[in-house]
Each structure stands twice: as structure tokens, then as C-alpha cells.
C-alpha positions in Angstrom: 81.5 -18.2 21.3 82.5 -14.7 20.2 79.8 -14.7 17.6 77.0 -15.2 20.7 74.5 -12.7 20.7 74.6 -10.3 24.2 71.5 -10.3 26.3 70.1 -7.3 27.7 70.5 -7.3 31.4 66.7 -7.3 32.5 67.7 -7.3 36.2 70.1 -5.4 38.8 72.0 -6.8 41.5 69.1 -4.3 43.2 66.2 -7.0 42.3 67.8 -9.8 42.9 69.5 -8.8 46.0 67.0 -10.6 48.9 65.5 -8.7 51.4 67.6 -8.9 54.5 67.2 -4.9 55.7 66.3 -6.2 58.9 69.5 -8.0 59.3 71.1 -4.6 58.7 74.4 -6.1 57.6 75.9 -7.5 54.5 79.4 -9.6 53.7 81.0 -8.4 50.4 80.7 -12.1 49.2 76.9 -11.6 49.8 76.6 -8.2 48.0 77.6 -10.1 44.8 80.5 -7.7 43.4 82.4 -11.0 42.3 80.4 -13.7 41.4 81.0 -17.6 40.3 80.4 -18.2 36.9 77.4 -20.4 37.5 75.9 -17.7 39.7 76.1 -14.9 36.5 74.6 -17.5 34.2 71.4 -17.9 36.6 71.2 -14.3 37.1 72.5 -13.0 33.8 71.7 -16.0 31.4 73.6 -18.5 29.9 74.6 -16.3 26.5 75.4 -13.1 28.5 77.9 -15.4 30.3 78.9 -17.1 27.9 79.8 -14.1 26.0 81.8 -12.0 28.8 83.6 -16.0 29.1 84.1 -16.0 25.5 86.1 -12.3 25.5 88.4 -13.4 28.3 89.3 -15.8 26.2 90.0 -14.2 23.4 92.1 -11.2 25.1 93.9 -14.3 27.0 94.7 -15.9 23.4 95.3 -12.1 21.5 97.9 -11.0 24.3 99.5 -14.2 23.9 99.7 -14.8 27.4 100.3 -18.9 27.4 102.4 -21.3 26.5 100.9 -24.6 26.9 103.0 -27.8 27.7 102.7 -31.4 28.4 102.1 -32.4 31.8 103.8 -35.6 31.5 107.1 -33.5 30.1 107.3 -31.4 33.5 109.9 -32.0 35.8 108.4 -33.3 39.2 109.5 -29.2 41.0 107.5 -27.9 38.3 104.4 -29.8 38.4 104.4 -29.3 42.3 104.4 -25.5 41.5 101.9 -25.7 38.9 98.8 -23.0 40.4 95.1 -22.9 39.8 93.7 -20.1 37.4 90.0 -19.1 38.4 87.8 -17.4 36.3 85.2 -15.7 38.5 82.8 -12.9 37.0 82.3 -9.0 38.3 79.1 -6.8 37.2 81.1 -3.5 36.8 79.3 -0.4 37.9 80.5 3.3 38.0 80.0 5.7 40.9 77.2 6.5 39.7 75.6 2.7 40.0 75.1 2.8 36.3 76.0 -0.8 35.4 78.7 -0.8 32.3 78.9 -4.5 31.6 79.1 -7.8 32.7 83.1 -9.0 32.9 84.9 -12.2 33.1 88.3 -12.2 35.0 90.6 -15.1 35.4 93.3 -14.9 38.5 95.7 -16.5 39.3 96.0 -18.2 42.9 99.1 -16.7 43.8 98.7 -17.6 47.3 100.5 -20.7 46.3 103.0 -19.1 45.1 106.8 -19.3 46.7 107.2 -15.6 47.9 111.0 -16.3 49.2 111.7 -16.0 45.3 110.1 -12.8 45.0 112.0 -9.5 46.5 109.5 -6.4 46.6 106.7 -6.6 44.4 104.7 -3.7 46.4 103.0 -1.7 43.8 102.1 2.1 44.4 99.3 3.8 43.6 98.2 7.0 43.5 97.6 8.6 47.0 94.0 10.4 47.4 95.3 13.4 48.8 97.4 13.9 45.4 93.9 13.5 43.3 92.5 15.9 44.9 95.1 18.5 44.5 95.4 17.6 40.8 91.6 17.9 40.6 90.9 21.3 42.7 94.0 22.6 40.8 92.0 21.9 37.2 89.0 23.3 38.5 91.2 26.7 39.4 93.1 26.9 35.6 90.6 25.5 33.4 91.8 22.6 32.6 90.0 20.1 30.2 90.1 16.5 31.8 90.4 13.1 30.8 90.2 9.4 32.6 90.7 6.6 30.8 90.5 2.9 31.6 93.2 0.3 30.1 91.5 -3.0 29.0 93.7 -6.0 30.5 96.5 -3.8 31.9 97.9 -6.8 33.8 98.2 -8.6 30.2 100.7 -6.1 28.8 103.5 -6.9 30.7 105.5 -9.7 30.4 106.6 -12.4 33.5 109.8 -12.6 35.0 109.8 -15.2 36.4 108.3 -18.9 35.4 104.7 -20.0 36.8 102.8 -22.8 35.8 99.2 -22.5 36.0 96.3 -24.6 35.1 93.0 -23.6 33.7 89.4 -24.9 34.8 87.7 -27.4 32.1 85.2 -24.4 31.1 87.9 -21.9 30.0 89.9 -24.3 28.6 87.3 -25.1 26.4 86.9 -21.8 24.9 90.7 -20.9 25.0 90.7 -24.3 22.5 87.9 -22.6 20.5 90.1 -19.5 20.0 93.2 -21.6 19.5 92.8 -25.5 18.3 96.9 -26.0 18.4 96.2 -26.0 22.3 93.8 -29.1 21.9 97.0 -31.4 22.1 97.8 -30.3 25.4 94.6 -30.4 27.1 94.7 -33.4 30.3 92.2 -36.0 30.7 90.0 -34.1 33.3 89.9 -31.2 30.7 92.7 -28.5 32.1 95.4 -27.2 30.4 98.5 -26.6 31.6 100.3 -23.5 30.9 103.4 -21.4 31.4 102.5 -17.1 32.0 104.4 -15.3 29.5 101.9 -12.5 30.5 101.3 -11.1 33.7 98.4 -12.8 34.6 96.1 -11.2 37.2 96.5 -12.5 40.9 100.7 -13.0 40.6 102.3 -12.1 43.1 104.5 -9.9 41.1 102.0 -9.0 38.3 101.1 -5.6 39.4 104.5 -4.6 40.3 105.6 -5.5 36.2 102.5 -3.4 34.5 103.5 -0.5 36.9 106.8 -0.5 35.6 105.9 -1.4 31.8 103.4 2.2 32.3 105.8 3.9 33.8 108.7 3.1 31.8 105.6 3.5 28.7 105.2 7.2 30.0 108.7 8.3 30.8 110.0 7.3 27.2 107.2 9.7 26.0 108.7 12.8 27.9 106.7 12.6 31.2 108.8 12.7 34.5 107.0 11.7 37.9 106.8 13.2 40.7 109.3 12.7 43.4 106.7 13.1 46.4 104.1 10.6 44.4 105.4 8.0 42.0 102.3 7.7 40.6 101.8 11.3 39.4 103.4 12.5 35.9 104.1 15.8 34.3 105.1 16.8 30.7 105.6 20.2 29.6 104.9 21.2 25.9 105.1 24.5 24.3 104.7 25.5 28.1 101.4 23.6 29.0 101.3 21.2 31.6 100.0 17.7 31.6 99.4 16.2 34.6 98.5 11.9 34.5 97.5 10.3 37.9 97.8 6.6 37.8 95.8 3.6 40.1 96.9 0.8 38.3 94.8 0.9 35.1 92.7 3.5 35.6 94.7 7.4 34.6 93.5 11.3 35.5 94.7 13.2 32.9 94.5 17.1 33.4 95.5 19.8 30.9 94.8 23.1 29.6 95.1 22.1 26.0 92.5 19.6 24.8 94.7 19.0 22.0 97.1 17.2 24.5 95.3 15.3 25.5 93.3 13.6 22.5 97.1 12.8 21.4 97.9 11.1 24.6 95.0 9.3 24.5 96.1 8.2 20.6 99.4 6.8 22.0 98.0 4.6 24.9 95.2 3.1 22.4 98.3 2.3 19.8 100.4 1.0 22.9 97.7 -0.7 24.5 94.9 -1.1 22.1 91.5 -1.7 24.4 91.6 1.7 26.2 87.8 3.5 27.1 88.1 7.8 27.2 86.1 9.3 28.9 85.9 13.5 28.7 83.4 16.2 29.6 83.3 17.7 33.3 81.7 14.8 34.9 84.1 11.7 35.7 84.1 8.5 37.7 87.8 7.7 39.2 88.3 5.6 42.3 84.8 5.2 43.1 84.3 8.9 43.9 82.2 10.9 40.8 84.2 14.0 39.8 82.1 17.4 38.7 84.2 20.0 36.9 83.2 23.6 36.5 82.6 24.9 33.2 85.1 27.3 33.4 88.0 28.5 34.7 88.1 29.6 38.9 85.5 26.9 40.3 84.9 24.4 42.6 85.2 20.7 42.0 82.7 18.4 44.0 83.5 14.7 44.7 80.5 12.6 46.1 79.9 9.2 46.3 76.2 9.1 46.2 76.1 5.4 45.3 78.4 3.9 47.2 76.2 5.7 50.2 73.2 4.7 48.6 74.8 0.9 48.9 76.1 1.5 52.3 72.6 2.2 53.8 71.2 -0.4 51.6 73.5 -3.1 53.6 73.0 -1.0 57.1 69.4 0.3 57.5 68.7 3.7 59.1 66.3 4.2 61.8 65.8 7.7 61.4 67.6 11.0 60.6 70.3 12.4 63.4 71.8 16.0 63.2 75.1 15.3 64.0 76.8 12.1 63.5 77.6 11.8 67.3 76.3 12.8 70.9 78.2 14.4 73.4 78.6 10.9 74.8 81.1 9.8 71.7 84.2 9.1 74.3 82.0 7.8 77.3 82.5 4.3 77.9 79.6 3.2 80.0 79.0 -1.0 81.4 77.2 -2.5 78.3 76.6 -5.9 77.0 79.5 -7.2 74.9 78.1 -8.1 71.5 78.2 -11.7 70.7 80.8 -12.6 67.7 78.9 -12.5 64.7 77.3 -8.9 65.5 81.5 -8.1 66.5 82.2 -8.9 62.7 79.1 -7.2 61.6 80.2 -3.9 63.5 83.6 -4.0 62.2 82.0 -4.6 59.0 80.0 -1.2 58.8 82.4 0.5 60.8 85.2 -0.4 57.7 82.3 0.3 55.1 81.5 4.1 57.1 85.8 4.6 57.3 86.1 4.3 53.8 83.4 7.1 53.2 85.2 8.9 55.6 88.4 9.5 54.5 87.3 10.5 50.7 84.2 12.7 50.8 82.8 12.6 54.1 85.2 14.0 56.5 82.1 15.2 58.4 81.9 11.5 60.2 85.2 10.6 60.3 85.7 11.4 64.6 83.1 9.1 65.0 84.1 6.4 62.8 87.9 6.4 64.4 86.7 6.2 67.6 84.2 3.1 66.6 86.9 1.9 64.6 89.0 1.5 68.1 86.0 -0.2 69.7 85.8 -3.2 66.9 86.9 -5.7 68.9 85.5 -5.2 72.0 82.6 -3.6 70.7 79.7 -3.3 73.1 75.7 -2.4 72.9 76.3 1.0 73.5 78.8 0.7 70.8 75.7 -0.2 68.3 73.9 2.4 69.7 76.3 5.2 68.3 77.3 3.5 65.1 73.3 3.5 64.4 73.1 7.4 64.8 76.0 7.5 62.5 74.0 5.9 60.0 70.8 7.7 60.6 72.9 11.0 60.1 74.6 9.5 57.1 70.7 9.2 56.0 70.2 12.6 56.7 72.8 13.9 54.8 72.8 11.5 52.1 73.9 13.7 49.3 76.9 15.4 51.0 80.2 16.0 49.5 83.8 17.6 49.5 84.3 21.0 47.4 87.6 22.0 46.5 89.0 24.9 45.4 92.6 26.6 44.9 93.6 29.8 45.9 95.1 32.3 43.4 98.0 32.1 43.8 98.1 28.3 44.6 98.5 28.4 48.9 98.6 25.7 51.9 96.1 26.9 54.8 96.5 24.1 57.6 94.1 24.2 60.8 95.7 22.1 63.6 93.5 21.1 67.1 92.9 19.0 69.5 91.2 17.7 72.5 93.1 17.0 75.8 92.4 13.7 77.7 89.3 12.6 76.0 90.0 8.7 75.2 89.3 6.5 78.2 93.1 6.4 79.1 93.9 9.9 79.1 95.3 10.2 75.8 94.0 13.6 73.3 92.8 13.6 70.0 94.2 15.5 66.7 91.8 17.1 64.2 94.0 18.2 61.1 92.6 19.7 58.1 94.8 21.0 55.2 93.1 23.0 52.0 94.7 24.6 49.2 91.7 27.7 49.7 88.9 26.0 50.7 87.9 22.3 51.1 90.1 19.5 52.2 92.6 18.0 50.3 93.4 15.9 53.4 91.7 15.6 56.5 92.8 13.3 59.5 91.0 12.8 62.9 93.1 10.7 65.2 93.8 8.9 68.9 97.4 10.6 69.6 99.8 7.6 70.9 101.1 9.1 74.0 100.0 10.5 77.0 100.2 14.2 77.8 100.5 16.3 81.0 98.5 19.5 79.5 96.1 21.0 76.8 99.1 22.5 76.1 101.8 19.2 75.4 98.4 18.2 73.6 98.5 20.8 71.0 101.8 20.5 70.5 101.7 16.9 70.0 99.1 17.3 67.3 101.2 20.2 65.5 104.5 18.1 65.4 102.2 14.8 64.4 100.6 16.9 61.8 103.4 18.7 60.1 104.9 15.7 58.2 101.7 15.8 55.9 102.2 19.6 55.8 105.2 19.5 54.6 104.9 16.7 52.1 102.2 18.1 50.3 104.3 21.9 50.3 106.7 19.6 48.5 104.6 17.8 46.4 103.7 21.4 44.8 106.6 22.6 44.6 107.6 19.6 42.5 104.7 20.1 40.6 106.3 23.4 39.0 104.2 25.6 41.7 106.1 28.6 43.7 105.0 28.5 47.6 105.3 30.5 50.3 105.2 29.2 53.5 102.7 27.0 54.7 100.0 28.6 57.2 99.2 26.7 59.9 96.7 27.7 61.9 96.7 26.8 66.2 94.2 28.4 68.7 96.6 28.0 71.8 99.0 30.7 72.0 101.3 28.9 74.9 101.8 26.4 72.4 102.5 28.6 69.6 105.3 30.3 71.8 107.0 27.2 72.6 107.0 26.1 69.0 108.3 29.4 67.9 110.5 29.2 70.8 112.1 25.8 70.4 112.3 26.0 74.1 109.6 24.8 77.3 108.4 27.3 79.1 107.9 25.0 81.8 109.3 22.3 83.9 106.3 20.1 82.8 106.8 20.2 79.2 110.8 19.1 79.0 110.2 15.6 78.1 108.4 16.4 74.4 111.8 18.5 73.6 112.2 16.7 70.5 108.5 17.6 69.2 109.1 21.6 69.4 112.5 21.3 68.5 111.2 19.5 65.4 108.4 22.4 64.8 111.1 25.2 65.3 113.5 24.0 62.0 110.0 24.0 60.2 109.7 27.9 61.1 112.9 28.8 60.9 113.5 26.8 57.4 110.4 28.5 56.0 108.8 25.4 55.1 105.9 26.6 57.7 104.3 29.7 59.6 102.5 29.6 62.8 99.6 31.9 63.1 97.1 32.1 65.8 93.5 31.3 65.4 90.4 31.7 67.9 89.1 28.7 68.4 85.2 29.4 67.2 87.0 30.0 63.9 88.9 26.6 64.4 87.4 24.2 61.4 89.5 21.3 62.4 88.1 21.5 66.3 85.1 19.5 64.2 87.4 16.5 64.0 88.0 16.7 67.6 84.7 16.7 69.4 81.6 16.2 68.7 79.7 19.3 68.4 76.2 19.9 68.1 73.6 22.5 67.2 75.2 25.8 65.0 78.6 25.7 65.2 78.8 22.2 64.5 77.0 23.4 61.3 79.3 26.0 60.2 82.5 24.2 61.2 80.8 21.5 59.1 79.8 24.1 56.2 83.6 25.1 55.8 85.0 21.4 56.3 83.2 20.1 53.5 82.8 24.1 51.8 79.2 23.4 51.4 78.5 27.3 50.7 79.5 26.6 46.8 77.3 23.6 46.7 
């Protein structure tokens, strides 16, 4: 099957795709991101499949990842544990929409596994946030970058624990072709019947065991992670700093000597053999696309033009809007409740916009929490707003985050919010933290408890907001950076007393004690330093209400730092 000769993909998942704009709504089983493999062979043709079918196959076989046995030899607990394997097929795009190749991927149905065996088998990944510090701080040195993609991660490491599985006539057919000892084995219906001694993909505790086979890869090589994110690594040599952020199989590498990095990348393809580079100052990691500068002292913009592209392709615009939201965003009028299947189709979008949000569009993220709030009672009014969120989406189509770092490396934090605006009387917190300019984390959110005063509400969102202050302070720090303390910026001045304070000034405020007693050690243990700020200057008041005309325009402008664009 190896020896098959690839087709050329004469048709996108664009052609094919029927017409259903007027719908306005897709299902991600729809869209066609995973696909069965009968579905890729009438869309791809037979040989393309075949081929992608015949690789799995042969990466299943090279890892060494079964060990078939007799049915008829397995004790009756074992067969009653044995699980199905799939092999379902992906078109793998970048985030650009460039399609790479077609890709066949068998999984495990570890649904059907026993989890009371199993302790933990959480697996951490890389927090955005951390990315984007990594990145801005690159763009601000100079520092040549590097992603690179591991080939059948999941394969490298091997299981714990014993799990049966049992392969589907068609890939035990080529598995055969790459191995004819496991022809002997093979059942009457055409299965085989194997135990993992690989982490297979879909196991429960498969991506818990390549995270620590990588990590355990990277620390015997000198690197040391982070305290603050498990998933970022340092290494010092001759006094330059590389820097690895790791999502599973897919790293970030940063450094300023290239050299570095060419023999890191050697070491992973001799550890881990299929391993794809990519360098230059253009990258695609987590679906977001990465421009560098040239040089040293720049700005890095991160857009995700395709996945907008997608998102309006599922949703259809109307029209353009100006602003994502009318001054009607927390009204609550009478309104037609939307039958069930438009319900899932709002949450749908609404999920599809949040994810936007909370990488490179912090512009629409008010909106999207408080339609995120309304997903299951959503009404026709409800419709109403998410469509102008769309239509300004539409209207802003090519809009990204740029970030940059300060010289030397700072933490400017702008705190607001909005008193009373929610429908039961609780405020809203707009918190936007930048190492110079740009977010490196943005939040908009419903605060959880009810407030007396603009002044408890402030409060409120400083204490709720200092946790992220502080951890990315200390995620710096443990980077090998010297800080000062963190600026954080408020544009109420009775609240800025009572923080500073540690005390109420009032009768009315006693009962948040705890919330500006916490605030105080911040100030007092340097960690953090309250400074006023007028509010037409406040960028985070933005992710607090919705403004409109100019100002929502330049606080936009310096939320986003659209003047390097």
C-alpha cells in the first residue's frame, strides 16, 4: 500500500462544502474537520486514502505499538475489556487555510475504559497567556524562532497499564501487509486483537505518558521548566536563553542563537525521528499565525484570518457594524424564546465567536460573555445582537493583537468596571494586562457577587484581578527577568485609598474586608503598585461597556495596539 502513488487534491473542503449560508450555522461534524474513511475516499479518492491509511499503518507497525494475541487464549475479564480502535481521517490545514495533507488517525475508544484504575491523568498544556509573553519577548530581543511538530507523539511513550483493543477489518488488513506474522491472529470477522505497548491515541492516560516521556526527554537535556507553567522550558548556554513552549506535540522554540536551535531540533529528530521545522518569522502555533519582526525591538502580530474566514463562512453576515455591540448589550427586553435547535445553534456561534475572543480578538469579547450567559435561555433579541457581532466581525475581518515589551521588561495592568449593569445588579470587570503595549491577557467578566457601590465594584474587580497579576509577575521572574512592581492602573480614587488603606472608609464597605485586606499585602509586599488613571485614558473600560463612536475607537486602537499595524 506504501508504494501507492498520492493524488493531487483537486478539491477543498471549500467546493465541496454545500451551500447552506442561509442556514447560517454549522456543526463541527458537518464542517468535515474529521472525516470517516469512506467519506475521504469519495472526496479524496480511493489511492489518496489509501495512502494516508497505508502510513498509519506503517508508523503503528514501526513504533511497535501491538502485540497481537489469540482471542480464544484471553481470560473472560480481559476479553470484556477488550476496546474498539477507529481509524477516522482529518484534512490538516494551517492557520493560514493552506491545506498540508490528508491524515489517517486511529483512536482508541477510551470511553470504555475503567477510569477507577486510572488516578490523574490530566495533561497540561501550555497556557496562551505564557505564549504570548514568550512571543512579544522574542520580538523585543531578537530572537530567531522555531515550531516544530512531532509526528505520532502519542506513539513514543509506552503504556502502563494493559488495554486490549481491537482493530476494524480495513486496518487490519494493511497492518497484515506491513507485518504477515500478525496474519495468525487475525478473527474470523477480520479484527485483530491487540495489547498497546504504545500509547495509543484516545487512552485515557495516553497524553498524560508522552507529557512525561517530553518532559523527562527535555529535562535530561539540561532544560528546567517553569514553576508558574509546566509547560514552559528554559536552558541557559554560554549565557543565551532558550525558551520551548509545549501543547502536546506541537513546541515554540525562542532563542537568540540560531545555532541553538538547529541543534535542538537535531536531538528531537534523533529522539523522535518524524519531526517537521519550521523557521523564518512567520509561524502557525495553536491555530493563531505568528509574524516576527525582522529585527530586534518590534511588534509581533497574531491573527487568525482563517479561522475568521471559517467562522463567517459557517455564520453569514448581514452587513458591516461599527462596534460589535449597541448601547442595549445588558437590556433584557420580552422576546420570543428561540426554539431548541436555533438554542444549540446560538450556543454554537457564540462558542465559535468566544474562542476568537480570548486569543486575538479581545475587541468582541464583552459581547460574546454576555451572549455566552444568555445560551440557554437565549431569546430573539438575543439573535439580534449576536448578528451585529458578526456583521462587525465582517467589518473588521483582518484584525489582530500586537505585542510588544517594554525595555526594560514591565507589567502595566488597567483594572475597571461597570456597577450594576447585569440584570440582577451584579458589575462587570474589564482587566487588561500588557508587558508595553498589547495584551498578553485580557478578561471581561460577570463579577459573582452583588455590590452596594461603584466603589465595592472597583474593588471587587481589583482583588478578582490581581491573582493573574501576580502570576504572570512571577512567571517572569522565573523566567530569569528582574521586575519592579507591577502597575496597576484604577480610575476611582476612593477605591484606590481603601486598597492602599487596608481599611473602609465607610460603614457600607465592611463586609468586602477580606478583598482590600488582600490588595494591601500586594502593596505592601511590592508584588503591586496602585496608580490612578482618568478614566478616558482607561483601555480596559472597553471591556466593560459597550462604547461607540471615537473613543470606542481609540480604547480599541490601544487594546489591540493597532497603531503598529
Amino acid at each position: 500500500p506504501a508504494a501507492l502513488p498520492a493524488e493531487p487534491v483537486q478539491e477543498s473542503r471549500y467546493s465541496l462544502r454545500p451551500n447552506r449560508r442561509q442556514a447560517g450555522f454549522y456543526t463541527r461534524r458537518e464542517y468535515g474537520l474529521h472525516m470517516s474513511v469512506l467519506k475521504a475516499k469519495r472526496i479524496f479518492g480511493e489511492k489518496s486514502t489509501l495512502v494516508a491509511l497505508a502510513k498509519e499503518a506503517i508508523n503503528l507497525t514501526d513504533k511497535k505499538v501491538n502485540e497481537p494475541v489469540k482471542f480464544k487464549n484471553m481470560t473472560p475479564g480481559q476479553r470484556k475489556n477488550v476496546i474498539r480502535a477507529h481509524t477516522f481521517m482529518k484534512e490538516k490545514y494551517n492557520s493560514k487555510g493552506e491545506f498540508e495533507k490528508l491524515k489517517a488517525r486511529t483512536v482508541a475508544d477510551g470511553s470504555k475504559q475503567d477510569r477507577s484504575v486510572y488516578g490523574d491523568n490530566s495533561s497540561p498544556t501550555v497556557a496562551t497567556s505564557a505564549v504570548f509573553m514568550i512571543a512579544a519577548i522574542a520580538a523585543k530581543e531578537g530572537r530567531h524562532v522555531m515550531t516544530c511538530d512531532i509526528g505520532g507523539a502519542f506513539l513514543h511513550a509506552d503504556m502502563d497499564l494493559d488495554v486490549y483493543v481491537r482493530y476494524e477489518p480495513e486496518m487490519t488488513a494493511l497492518l497484515v501487509e506491513c507485518d504477515s506474522s500478525l496474519e495468525e491472529y487475525v478473527q474470523h470477522d477480520g479484527t485483530l486483537v491487540c495489547r498497546l505497548k504504545k500509547a495509543l491515541y484516545g487512552c485515557i492516560q495516553a497524553a498524560k505518558l508522552w507529557n512525561e516521556k517530553l518532559t523527562q526527554f527535555l529535562k535530561n537535556d539540561g532544560f528546567v521548566a517553569n514553576e508558574y507553567d509546566p509547560c514552559v522550558f528554559n536552558k541557559s548556554v554560554n549565557g543565551e536563553q532558550i525558551t520551548i513552549c509545549l501543547h502536546v506535540d506541537d513546541c515554540l522554540c525562542t532563542c537568540k542563537n540560531k545555532e541553538l536551535l538547529e541543534d535542538l531540533a537535531g536531538k528531537l529528530s534523533d529522539e523522535y525521528k518524524e519531526l517537521a521545522v519550521h523557521w523564518g518569522t512567520e509561524h502557525s502555533y495553536l491555530g493563531m499565525t505568528f509574524n516576527f519582526p525582522s529585527e530586534a525591538g518590534g511588534a509581533v502580530k497574531i491573527t487568525m484570518e482563517h479561522y475568521v474566514e471559517e467562522l463567517l463562512t459557517l455564520v453569514s453576515p448581514t452587513g458591516k457594524a461599527c462596534s460589535p455591540a449597541g448601547d442595549d448589550l445588558f437590556t433584557i427586553h420580552e422576546s420570543n424564546v428561540l426554539d431548541q435547535r436555533k438554542r444549540e445553534e446560538f450556543h454554537s456561534a457564540v462558542a465559535k465567536v468566544l474562542y476568537l475572543a480570548k486569543r486575538v480578538r479581545p475587541d468582541v469579547l464583552l459581547p460574546c460573555i454576555f451572549l455566552a450567559g444568555r445560551v440557554h435561555e437565549a431569546t430573539e433579541q438575543d439573535l439580534s445582537k449576536l448578528q451585529r457581532l458578526i456583521n462587525y466581525i465582517f467589518a473588521t475581518s483582518d484584525f489582530g493583537i500586537c505585542l510588544e515589551a517594554g525595555d526594560p521588561i514591565s507589567i502595566l495592568a488597567y483594572v475597571d468596571t461597570a456597577y450594576g449593569v447585569h440584570f440582577d445588579g451584579k458589575g462587570h470587570t474589564g482587566t487588561f494586562i500588557s508587558l508595553f503595549k498589547g495584551g498578553v491577557y485580557v478578561k471581561s467578566s460577570k463579577q459573582k457577587l452583588n455590590t452596594k457601590s461603584s466603589t465595592e465594584t472597583e474593588l471587587v474587580g481589583l482583588s478578582d484581578s490581581l491573582s493573574m497579576i501576580i502570576w504572570i509577575r512571577n512567571f517572569l521572574i522565573a523566567q530569569g527577568y528582574h521586575l519592579s512592581a507591577a502597575v496597576v492602573y484604577q480610575d476611582n480614587k476612593s477605591t484606590i485609598a481603601m486598597a492602599t488603606k487596608g481599611a473602609s472608609t465607610s460603614e457600607r464597605t465592611r463586609h468586602v474586608a477580606l478583598r482590600y485586606f488582600f490588595v494591601k499585602d500586594r502593596i505592601e509586599s511590592g508584588e503591586v503598585s496602585i496608580q490612578y488613571l482618568p478614566t478616558g485614558a482607561m483601555i480596559a473600560d472597553v471591556l466593560t461597556k459597550p462604547l461607540q463612536g471615537s473613543l470606542f475607537r481609540r480604547l480599541r486602537g490601544e487594546l489591540l495596539n493597532l497603531v503598529t499595524v
